[in-house]
C-alpha atoms as a printed R data frame, in Angstrom:
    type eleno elety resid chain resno       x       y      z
1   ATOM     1    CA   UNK     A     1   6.708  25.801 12.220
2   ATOM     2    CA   UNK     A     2   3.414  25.745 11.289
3   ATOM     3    CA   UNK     A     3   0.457  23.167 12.608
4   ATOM     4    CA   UNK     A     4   0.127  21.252  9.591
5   ATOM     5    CA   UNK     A     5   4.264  21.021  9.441
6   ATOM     6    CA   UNK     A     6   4.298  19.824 12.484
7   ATOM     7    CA   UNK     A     7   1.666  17.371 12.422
8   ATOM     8    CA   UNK     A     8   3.312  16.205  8.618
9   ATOM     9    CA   UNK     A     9   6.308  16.085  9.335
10  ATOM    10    CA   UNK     A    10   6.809  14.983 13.205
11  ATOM    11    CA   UNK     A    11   3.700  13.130 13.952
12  ATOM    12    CA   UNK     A    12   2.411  11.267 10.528
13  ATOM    13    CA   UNK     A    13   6.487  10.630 10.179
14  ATOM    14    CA   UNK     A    14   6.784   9.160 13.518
15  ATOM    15    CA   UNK     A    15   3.328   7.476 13.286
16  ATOM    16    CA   UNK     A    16   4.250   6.017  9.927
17  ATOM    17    CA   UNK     A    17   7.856   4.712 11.715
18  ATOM    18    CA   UNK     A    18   5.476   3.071 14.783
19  ATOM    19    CA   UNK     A    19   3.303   1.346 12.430
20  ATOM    20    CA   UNK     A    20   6.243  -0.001 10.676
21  ATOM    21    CA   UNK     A    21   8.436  -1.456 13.431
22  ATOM    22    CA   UNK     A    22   5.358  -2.482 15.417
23  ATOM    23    CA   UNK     A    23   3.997  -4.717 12.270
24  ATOM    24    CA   UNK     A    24   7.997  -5.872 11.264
25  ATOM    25    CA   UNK     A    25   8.531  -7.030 15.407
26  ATOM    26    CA   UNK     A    26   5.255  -8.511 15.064
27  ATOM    27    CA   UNK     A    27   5.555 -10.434 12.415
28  ATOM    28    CA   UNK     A    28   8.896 -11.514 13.392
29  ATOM    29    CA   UNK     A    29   7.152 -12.765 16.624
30  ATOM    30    CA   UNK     A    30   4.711 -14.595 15.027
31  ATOM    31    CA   UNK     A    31   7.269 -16.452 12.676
32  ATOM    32    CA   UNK     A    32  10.124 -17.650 15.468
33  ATOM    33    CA   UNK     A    33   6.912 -18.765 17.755
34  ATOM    34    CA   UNK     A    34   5.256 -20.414 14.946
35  ATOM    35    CA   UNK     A    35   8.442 -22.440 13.906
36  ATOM    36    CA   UNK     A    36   9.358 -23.554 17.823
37  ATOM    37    CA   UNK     A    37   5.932 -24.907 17.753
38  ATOM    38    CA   UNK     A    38   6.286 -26.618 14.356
39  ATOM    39    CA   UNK     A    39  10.003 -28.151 15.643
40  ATOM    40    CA   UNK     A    40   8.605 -28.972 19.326
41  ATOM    41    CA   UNK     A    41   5.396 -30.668 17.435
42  ATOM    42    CA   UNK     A    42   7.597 -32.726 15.564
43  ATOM    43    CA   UNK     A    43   9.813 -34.221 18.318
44  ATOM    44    CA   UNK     A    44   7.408 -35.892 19.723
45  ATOM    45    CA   UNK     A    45   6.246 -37.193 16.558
46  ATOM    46    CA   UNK     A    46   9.512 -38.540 15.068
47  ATOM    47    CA   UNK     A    47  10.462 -40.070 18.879
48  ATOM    48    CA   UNK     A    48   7.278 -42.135 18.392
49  ATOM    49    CA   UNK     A    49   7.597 -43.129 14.883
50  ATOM    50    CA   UNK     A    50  10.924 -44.165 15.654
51  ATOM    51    CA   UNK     A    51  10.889 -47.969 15.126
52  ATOM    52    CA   UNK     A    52   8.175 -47.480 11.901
53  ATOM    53    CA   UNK     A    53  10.787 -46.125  9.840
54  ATOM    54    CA   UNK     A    54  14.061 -47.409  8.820
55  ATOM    55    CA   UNK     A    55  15.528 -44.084  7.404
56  ATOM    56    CA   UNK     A    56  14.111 -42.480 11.300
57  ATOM    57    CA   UNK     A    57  15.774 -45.650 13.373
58  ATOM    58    CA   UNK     A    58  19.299 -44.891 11.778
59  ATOM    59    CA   UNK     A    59  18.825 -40.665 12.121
60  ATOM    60    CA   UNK     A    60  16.393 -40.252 14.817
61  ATOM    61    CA   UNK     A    61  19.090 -38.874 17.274
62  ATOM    62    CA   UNK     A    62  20.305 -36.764 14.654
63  ATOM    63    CA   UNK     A    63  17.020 -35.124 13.647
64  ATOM    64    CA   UNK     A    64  15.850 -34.889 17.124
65  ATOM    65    CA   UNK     A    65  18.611 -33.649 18.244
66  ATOM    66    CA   UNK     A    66  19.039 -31.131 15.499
67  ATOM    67    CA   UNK     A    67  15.509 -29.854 15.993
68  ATOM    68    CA   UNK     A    68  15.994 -29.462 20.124
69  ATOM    69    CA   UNK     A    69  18.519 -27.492 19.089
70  ATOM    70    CA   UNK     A    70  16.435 -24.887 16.651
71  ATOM    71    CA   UNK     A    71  14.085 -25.086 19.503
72  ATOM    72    CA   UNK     A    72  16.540 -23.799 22.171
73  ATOM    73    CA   UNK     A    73  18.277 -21.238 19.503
74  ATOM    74    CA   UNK     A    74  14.975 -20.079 18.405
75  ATOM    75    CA   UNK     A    75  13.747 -19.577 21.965
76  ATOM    76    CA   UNK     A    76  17.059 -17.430 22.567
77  ATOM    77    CA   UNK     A    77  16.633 -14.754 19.704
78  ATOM    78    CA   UNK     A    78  13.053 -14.454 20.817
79  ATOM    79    CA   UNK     A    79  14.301 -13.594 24.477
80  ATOM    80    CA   UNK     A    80  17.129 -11.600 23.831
81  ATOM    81    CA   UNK     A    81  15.392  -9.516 20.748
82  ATOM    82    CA   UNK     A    82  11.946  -8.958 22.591
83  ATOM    83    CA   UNK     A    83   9.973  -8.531 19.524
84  ATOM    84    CA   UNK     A    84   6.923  -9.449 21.151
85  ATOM    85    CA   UNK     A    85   7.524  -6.648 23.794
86  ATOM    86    CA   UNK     A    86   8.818  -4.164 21.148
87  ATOM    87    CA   UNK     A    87   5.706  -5.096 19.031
88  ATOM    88    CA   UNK     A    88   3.147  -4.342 21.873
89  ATOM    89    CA   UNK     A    89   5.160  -0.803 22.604
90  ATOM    90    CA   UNK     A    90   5.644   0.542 19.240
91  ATOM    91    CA   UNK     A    91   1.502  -0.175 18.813
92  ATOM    92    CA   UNK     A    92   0.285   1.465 21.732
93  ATOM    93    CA   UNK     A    93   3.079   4.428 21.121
94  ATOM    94    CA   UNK     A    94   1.334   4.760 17.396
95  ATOM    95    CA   UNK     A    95  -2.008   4.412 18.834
96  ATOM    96    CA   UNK     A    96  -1.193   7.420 21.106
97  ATOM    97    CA   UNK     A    97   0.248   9.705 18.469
98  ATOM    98    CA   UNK     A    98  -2.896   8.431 16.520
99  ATOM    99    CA   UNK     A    99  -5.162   9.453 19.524
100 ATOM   100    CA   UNK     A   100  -3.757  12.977 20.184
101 ATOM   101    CA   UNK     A   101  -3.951  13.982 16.838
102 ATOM   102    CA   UNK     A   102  -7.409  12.859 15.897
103 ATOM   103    CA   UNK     A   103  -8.204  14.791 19.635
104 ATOM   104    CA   UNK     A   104  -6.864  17.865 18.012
105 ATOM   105    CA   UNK     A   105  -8.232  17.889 14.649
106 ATOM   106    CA   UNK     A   106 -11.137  17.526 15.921
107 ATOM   107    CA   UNK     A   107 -11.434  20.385 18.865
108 ATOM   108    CA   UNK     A   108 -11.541  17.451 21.331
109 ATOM   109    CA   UNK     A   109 -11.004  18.485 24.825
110 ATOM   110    CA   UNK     A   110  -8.398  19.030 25.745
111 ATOM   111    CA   UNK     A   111  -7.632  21.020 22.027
112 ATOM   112    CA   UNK     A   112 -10.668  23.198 22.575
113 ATOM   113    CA   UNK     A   113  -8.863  25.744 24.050
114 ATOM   114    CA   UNK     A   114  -6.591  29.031 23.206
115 ATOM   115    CA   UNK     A   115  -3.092  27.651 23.219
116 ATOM   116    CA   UNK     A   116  -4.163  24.066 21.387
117 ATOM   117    CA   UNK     A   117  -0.833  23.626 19.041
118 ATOM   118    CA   UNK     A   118   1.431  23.977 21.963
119 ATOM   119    CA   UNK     A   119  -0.116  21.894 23.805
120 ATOM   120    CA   UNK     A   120  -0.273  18.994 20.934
121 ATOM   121    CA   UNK     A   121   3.353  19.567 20.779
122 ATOM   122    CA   UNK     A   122   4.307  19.300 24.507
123 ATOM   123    CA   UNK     A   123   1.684  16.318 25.080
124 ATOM   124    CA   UNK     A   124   3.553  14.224 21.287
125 ATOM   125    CA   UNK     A   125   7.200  15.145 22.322
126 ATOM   126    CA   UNK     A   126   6.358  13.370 25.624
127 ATOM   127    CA   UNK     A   127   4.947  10.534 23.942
128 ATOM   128    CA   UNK     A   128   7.778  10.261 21.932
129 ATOM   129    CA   UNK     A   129  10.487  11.109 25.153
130 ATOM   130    CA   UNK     A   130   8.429   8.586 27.357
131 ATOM   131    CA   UNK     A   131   9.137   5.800 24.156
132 ATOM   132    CA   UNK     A   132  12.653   6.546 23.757
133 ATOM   133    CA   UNK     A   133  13.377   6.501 27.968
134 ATOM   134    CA   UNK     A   134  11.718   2.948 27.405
135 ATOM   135    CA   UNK     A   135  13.811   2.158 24.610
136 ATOM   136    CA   UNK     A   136  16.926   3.196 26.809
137 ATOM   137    CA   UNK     A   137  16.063   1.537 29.561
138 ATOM   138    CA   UNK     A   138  15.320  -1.906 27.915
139 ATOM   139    CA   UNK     A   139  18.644  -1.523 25.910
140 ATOM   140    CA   UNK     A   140  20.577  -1.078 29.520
141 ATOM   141    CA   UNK     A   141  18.822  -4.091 30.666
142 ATOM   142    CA   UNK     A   142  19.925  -6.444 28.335
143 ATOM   143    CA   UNK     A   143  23.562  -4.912 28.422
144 ATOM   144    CA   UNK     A   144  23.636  -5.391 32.553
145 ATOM   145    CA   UNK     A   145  22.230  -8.820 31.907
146 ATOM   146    CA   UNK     A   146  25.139 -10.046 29.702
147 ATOM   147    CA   UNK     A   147  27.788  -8.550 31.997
């Protein structure tokens, strides 16, 4: 395989995959954070317009106990699905890709030297092993939480 195969098709392909799932887990972050602060805003708010409002004095335990409820449900998926984690992981594994290659494009020590492709190639594929023992390990930690 030749260095501008290589760099094509492993590290702009796994770069462009990083970017992705980094900006889709951060982004899904943002939204379930952004919505337990809208509900947990208003619970407060509806508890203390409570005897303003005839429609509020006859649902009020409805509403704020329906929104406790999105509060405590959105709270869970955030735990369980760790986007803000995976979010901060899948950036700084695309920022490394992004790093080594611009080093080697560039002659950048350490790529300065006889024997720069294979050592792009060993220094990525750890990158990449180091991301996916991660991965591993994060997916056996939720599975020996929920036994």
């Amino acid at each position: 395989m030749s260095e501008q195969e290589y760099i094509t098709t492993r590290i702009d392909d796994q770069l462009k995959w990083f970017r992705k799932k980094s900006a889709a887990n951060k982004n899904y972050n943002y939204r379930i954070k952004g919505f337990i602060i809208i509900c947990s805003m208003l619970i407060p708010l509806i508890a203390g317009l409570e005897n303003m409002s005839v429609f509020l004095v006859s649902y009020n335990r409805i509403i704020l106990g329906c929104l406790g409820a999105i509060v405590a449900i959105l709270a869970g998926i955030a735990s369980l699905m760790r986007f803000h984690e995976k979010w901060l992981n899948y950036r700084n594994t695309a920022e490394k890709l992004k790093r080594e290659k611009f080093f080697f494009e560039t002659s950048t020590e350490p790529y300065n030297k006889p024997g720069a492709f294979n050592l792009l190639v060993k220094r990525v594929e750890d990158i990449l092993n180091t991301e996916n023992t991660d991965w591993n390990n994060l997916v056996k930690e939720d599975i020996f939480k929920a036994e």
